[in-house]
N, C-alpha and C positions, 0 to 999 in steps of 0.2 A: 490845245483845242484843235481836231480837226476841224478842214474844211470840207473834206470830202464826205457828201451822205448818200447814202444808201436809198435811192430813188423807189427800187425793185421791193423791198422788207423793209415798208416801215412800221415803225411799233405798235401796238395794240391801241396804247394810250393819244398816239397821234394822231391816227385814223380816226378815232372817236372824236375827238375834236374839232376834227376839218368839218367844211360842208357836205351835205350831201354829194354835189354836183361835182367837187374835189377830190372826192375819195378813188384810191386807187379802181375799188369797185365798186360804182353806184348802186347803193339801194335808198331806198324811203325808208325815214324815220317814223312814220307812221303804222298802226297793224291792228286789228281787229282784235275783239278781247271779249271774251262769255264772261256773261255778269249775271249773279245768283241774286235774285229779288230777293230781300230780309222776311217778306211777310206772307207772298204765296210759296217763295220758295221755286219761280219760275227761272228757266234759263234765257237771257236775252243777247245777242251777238250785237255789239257795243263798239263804233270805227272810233280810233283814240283821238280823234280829232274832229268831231261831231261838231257839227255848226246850230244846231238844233237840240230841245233838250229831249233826251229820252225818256218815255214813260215805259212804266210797266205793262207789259199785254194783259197780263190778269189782274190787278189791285190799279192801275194806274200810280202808282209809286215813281217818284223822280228818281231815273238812276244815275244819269248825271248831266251837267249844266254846263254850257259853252264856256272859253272864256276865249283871249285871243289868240291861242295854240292848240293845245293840247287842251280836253274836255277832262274836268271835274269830277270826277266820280263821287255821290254822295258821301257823306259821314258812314262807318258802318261798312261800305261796301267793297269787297275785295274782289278781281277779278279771276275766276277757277282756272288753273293752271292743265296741263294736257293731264299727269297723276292724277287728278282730283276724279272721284269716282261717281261724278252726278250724272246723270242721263241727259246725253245731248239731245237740242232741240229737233 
């Protein structure tokens, strides 16, 4: 078993697991994410860590619901990837 690690390259899977503030290069675990309403069919820009629930602008629709980290996104609801071909807001 080495003792000597590699400070400069560490692995994918270790970085992932340190904290943010640890990481060779700080970013936020947090990001914004477009959420397609089920029932109007609208586009809504969604922070992955919403303290607040969000409603639909056109139906009022819950799209999703705080909890202590990271926010809930309803049942049903997936958030549109950059591919995805809806029309942004």
């Amino acid at each position: 078993m080495p003792l000597a690690k590699d400070l400069l390259n560490p692995s994918p899977e270790e970085e992932r697991r340190k904290c943010k503030l640890k990481r060779l290069v700080q970013q936020p675990k947090s990001f914004f994410m477009d959420v397609k309403c089920p029932g109007c069919y609208k586009i809504t820009t969604v922070f992955s860590h919403a303290q607040t629930v969000v409603l639909c602008v056109g139906c009022s629709t819950v799209l999703c619901q705080p909890t202590g980290g990271r926010a809930r996104l309803t049942e049903g609801l997936t958030p549109c990837s950059e591919h995805c071909n809806c029309p942004q807001p």
